[in-house]
C-alpha positions in Angstrom: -8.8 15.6 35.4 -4.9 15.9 35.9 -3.3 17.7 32.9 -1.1 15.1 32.1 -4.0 12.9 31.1 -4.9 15.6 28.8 -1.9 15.8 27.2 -1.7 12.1 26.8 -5.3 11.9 24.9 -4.8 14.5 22.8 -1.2 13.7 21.9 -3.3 10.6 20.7 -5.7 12.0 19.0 -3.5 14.1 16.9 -1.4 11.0 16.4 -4.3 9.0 15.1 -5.8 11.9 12.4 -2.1 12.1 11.1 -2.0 8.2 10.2 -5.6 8.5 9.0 -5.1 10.9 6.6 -1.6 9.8 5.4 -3.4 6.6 5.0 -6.2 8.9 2.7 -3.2 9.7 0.5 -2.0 6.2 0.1 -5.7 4.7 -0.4 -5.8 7.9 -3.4 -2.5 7.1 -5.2 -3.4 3.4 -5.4 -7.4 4.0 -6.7 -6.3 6.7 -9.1 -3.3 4.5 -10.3 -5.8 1.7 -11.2 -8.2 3.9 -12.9 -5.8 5.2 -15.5 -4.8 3.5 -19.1 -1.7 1.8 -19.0 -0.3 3.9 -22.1 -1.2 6.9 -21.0 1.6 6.4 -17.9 4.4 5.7 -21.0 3.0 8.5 -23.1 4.1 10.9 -20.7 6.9 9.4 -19.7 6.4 8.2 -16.3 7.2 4.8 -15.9 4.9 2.0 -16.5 1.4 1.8 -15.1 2.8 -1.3 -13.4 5.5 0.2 -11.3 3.6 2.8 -10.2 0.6 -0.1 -8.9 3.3 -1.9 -7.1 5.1 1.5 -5.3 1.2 2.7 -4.6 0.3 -0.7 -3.6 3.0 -1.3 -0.7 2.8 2.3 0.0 -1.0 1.8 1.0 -0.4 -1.7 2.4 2.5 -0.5 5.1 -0.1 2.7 5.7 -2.5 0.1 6.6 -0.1 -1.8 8.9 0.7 1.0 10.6 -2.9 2.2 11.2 -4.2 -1.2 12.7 -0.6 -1.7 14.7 -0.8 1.5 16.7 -0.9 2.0 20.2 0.2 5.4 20.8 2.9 7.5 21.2 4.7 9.4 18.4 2.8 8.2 15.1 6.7 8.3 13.5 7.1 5.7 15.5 4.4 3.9 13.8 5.1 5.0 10.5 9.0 4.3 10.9 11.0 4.7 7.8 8.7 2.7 5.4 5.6 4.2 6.7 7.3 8.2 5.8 8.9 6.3 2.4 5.1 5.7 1.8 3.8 9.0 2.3 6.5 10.5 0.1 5.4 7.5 -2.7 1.9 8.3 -2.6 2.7 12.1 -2.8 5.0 11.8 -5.5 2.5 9.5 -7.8 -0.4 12.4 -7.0 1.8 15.7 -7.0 3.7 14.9 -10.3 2.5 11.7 -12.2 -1.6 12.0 -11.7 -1.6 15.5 -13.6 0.7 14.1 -16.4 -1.2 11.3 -16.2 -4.7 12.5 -16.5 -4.1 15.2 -18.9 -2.7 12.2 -21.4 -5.8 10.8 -20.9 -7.8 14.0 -21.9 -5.3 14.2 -25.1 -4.6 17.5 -24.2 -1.7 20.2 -22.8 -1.7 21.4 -19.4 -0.1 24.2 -20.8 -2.8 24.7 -23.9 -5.6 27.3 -23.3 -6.2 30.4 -22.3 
């Protein structure tokens, strides 16, 4: 098998894990957003629970266009700007607001305990 063919298959491979899980994080923002109270997104000051639906939503529904559209190559290329925008929208939502989120709904302080 030439080399080049090589590269080619697993440049596509790689390609196709890095939408996958990107999509993972996308599908996770959205199904934790939906699980959570409403109030518990404005106790902690995080914008509403509706916001946050809608910017998880698109985020999961442009990772999901870009899974099913791609044909190889770079998967920036599939992503393009909206695709990165969200990534870093799905990130955001489970790096900052899910703890703040989730510890409002415990009633409790991160920051309370041992």
């Amino acid at each position: 098998m030439d080399g080049r063919i090589l590269v080619v298959y697993a440049d596509f491979g790689v390609s196709v894990v890095i939408l996958l899980i990107s999509l993972g994080l996308e599908i996770w923002a959205f199904f934790d957003c939906v699980r959570h109270q409403a109030n518990a997104f404005e106790a902690v000051s995080k914008r509403t629970k509706t916001f946050w639906l809608a910017l998880t939503g698109v985020a999961l529904a442009v990772g999901a266009i870009a899974v099913l559209t791609y044909r190889g190559g770079s998967p920036v290329n599939a992503l393009g700007l909206f695709g990165l925008a969200a990534v870093v929208a799905a990130s955001v939502y489970l790096a900052d607001v899910r703890p703040a989120v989730k510890d409002a709904g415990r009633g409790g302080s991160r920051n309370a305990g041992w």
